[in-house]
C-alpha positions in Angstrom: 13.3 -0.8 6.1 10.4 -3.1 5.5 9.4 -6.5 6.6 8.3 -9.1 4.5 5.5 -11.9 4.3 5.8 -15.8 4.5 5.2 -17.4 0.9 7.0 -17.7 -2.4 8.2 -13.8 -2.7 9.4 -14.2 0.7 12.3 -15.8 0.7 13.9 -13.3 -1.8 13.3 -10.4 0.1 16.0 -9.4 2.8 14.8 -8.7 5.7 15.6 -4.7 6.6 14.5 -3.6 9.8 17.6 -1.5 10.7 16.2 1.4 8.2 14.5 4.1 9.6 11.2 5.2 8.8 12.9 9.0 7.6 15.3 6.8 5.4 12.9 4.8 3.8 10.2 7.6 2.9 13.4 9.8 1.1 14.1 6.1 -0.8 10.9 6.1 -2.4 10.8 9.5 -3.7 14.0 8.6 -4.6 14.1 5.7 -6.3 10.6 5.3 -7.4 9.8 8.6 -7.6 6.6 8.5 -5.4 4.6 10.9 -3.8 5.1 10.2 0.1 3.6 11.9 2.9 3.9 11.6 6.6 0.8 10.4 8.4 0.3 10.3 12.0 2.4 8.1 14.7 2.4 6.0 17.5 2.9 7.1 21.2 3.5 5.2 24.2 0.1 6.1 26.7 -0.2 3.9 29.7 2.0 1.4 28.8 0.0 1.2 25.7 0.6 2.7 22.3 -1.9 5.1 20.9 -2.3 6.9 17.8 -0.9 10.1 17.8 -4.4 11.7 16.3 -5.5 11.3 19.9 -8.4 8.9 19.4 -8.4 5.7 21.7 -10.4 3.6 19.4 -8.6 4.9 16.3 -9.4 2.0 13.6 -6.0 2.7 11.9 -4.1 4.1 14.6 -0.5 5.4 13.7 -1.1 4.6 9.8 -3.4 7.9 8.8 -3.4 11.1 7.2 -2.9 14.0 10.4 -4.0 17.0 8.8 -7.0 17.3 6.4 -4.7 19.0 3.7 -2.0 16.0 3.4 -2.8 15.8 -0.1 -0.9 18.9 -1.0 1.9 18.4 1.9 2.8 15.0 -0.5 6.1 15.5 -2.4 8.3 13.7 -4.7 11.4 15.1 -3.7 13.5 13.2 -1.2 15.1 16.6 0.0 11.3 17.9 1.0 10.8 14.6 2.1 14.4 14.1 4.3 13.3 18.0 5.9 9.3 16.5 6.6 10.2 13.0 8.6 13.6 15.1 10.1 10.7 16.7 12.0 9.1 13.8 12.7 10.8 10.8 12.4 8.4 8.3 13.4 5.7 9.7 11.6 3.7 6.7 9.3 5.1 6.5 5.3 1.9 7.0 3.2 1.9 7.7 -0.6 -1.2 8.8 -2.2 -3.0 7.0 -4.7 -4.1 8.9 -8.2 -0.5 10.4 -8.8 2.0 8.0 -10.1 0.0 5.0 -9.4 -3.7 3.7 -8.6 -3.8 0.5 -6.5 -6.4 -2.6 -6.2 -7.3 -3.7 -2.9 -8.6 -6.6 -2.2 -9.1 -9.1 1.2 -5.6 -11.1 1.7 -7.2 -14.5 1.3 -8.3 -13.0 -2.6 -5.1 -11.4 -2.8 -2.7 -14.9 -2.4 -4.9 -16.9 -4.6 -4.9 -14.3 -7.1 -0.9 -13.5 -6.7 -0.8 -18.0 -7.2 -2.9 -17.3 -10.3 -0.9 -14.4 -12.1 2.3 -16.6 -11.3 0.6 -19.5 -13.6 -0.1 -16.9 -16.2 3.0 -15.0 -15.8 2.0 -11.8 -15.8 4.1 -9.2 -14.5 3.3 -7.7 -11.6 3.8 -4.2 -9.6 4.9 -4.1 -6.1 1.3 -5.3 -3.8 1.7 -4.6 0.1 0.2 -6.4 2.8 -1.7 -4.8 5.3 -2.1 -5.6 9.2 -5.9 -4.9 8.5 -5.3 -8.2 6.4 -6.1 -6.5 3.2 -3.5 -6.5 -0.2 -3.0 -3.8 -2.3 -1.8 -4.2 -6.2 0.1 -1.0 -7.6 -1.2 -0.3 -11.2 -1.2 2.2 -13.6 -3.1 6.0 -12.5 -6.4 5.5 -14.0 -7.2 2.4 -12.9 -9.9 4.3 -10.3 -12.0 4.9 -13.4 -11.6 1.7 -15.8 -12.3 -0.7 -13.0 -15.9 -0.5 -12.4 -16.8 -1.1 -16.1 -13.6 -3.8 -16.7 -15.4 -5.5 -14.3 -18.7 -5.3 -15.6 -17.2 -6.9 -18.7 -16.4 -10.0 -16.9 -19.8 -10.6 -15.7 -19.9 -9.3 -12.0 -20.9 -5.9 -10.6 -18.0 -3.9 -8.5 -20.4 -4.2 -5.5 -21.0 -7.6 -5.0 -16.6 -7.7 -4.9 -14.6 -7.0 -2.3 -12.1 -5.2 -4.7 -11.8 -1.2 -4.3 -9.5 0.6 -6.5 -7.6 3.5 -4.9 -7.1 6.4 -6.9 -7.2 10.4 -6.4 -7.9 11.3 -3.2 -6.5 8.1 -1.7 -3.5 7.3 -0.3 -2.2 3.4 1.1 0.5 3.1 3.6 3.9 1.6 2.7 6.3 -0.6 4.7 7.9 -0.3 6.9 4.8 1.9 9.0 2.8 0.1 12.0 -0.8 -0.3 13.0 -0.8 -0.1 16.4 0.3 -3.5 18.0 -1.5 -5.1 15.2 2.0 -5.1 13.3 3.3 -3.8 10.3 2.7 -3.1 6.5 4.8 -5.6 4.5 5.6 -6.3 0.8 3.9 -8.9 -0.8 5.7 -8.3 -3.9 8.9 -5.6 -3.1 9.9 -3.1 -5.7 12.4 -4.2 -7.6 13.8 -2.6 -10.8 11.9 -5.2 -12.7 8.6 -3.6 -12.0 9.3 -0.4 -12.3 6.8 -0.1 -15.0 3.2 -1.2 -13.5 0.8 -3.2 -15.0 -2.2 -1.6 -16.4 -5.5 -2.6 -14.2 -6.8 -4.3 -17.4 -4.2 -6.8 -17.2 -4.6 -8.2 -13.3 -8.6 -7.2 -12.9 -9.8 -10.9 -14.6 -7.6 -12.5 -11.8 -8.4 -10.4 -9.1 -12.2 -10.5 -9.6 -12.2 -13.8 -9.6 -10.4 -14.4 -6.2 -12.3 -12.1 -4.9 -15.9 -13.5 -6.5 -14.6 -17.3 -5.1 -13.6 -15.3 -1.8 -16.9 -14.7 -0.7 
C-alpha cells in the first residue's frame, strides 16, 4: 500500500508496503469511489528498470497513461478494476482528474509551506500526494479546472506567473503506492481518511496555495 512523507502527517500514517499495487487500485474504487486506471510499468532492461512504453529517456517512466484511449478504459468499479490489474499487476495506479475530483499542483517546497499555513487556519483539507518529480497535488472539488484561473486573478496575480496548475478533464495524477523509475515512489502528503471524504472546494485552499507558490519563486 502506500508510503508516506517525513513531516507532521507523517507519523500518523502506517506505513503499508505489503499491499499490492492490484489491491490498492480495487481499494480506491472501493472505498473512495474513484476512477482508477492502469498506466504503464516498470521492467527490468540491463540491470536497469525501464518504462514499459519502451522509451529510454521516458520523463515519467512506469507512472503514464499506455494507450491513447485510457480515459474511457478508467472505471469506478473495483470488480472492472480487480479483472484490469489481474492482467497486469504491476501496472502504475492513476486516477483521472475532472471526474470525482480536480487537483492543484504545485512545486513541493509551495506545497509544505502552504500545507503549514492551512494547519494555522484550519482548514480542512483533501488527501494531497507527493510526487517523485517533487511536485504536490491538492484533491478538490471537479470544477476547480475552470474557477482557478479567475480565483486567482482576484487575489492579485495572474495563473502564469504561478507555478500552480489545476488538473481537471483530460488529466489524470498518479496515486501511491506507483513508482517513477528509481526516482521512488508517489506518497501521501495528507492520506485519505474518512474525515476528508468530502473535498474542499478550490476557493477555499487557492489564497494559500497562490501565495506559496508567489513566495516560491
Amino acid at each position: 500500500m502506500e508510503e508516506t512523507i517525513a513531516g507532521t502527517q507523517a507519523a500518523q500514517i502506517p506505513q503499508q508496503r505489503g499491499e499490492s499495487l492490484l489491491e490498492t487500485a480495487v481499494r480506491y474504487a472501493e472505498e473512495r469511489h474513484w476512477d482508477v486506471f492502469p498506466g504503464t510499468w516498470l521492467e527490468a532492461v540491463d540491470g536497469a528498470q525501464r518504462c514499459s512504453c519502451g522509451d529510454a529517456s521516458c520523463p515519467a517512466p512506469g507512472a503514464h497513461p499506455a494507450r491513447p484511449d485510457w480515459a474511457t478504459q478508467a472505471t469506478g468499479s473495483a470488480t472492472v478494476a480487480r479483472r484490469m490489474w489481474q492482467k497486469q499487476p504491476t501496472a502504475s495506479i492513476l486516477l483521472p482528474t475532472g471526474r470525482t475530483f480536480d487537483a492543484l499542483s504545485v512545486p513541493e517546497s509551495a506545497g509544505f509551506l502552504a500545507l503549514a499555513r492551512m494547519e494555522r487556519m484550519e482548514l480542512t483539507l483533501g488527501p494531497v500526494t507527493l510526487t517523485p518529480a517533487r511536485r504536490m497535488q491538492f484533491f478538490v472539488l471537479p470544477g476547480a479546472s475552470v474557477k482557478v484561473p479567475d480565483l486567482v486573478r482576484k487575489l492579485g496575480w495572474s495563473l502564469a506567473s504561478l507555478d500552480l496548475v489545476p488538473l481537471g478533464e483530460g488529466s489524470y495524477v498518479a496515486a501511491p503506492p506507483t513508482r517513477f523509475g528509481s526516482r521512488g515512489a508517489v506518497q501521501w502528503a495528507c492520506r485519505p481518511t474518512p474525515a476528508n471524504r468530502w473535498l474542499p472546494d478550490a476557493e477555499e485552499l487557492i489564497s494559500p496555495l497562490a501565495y506559496a507558490c508567489g513566495r516560491d519563486k
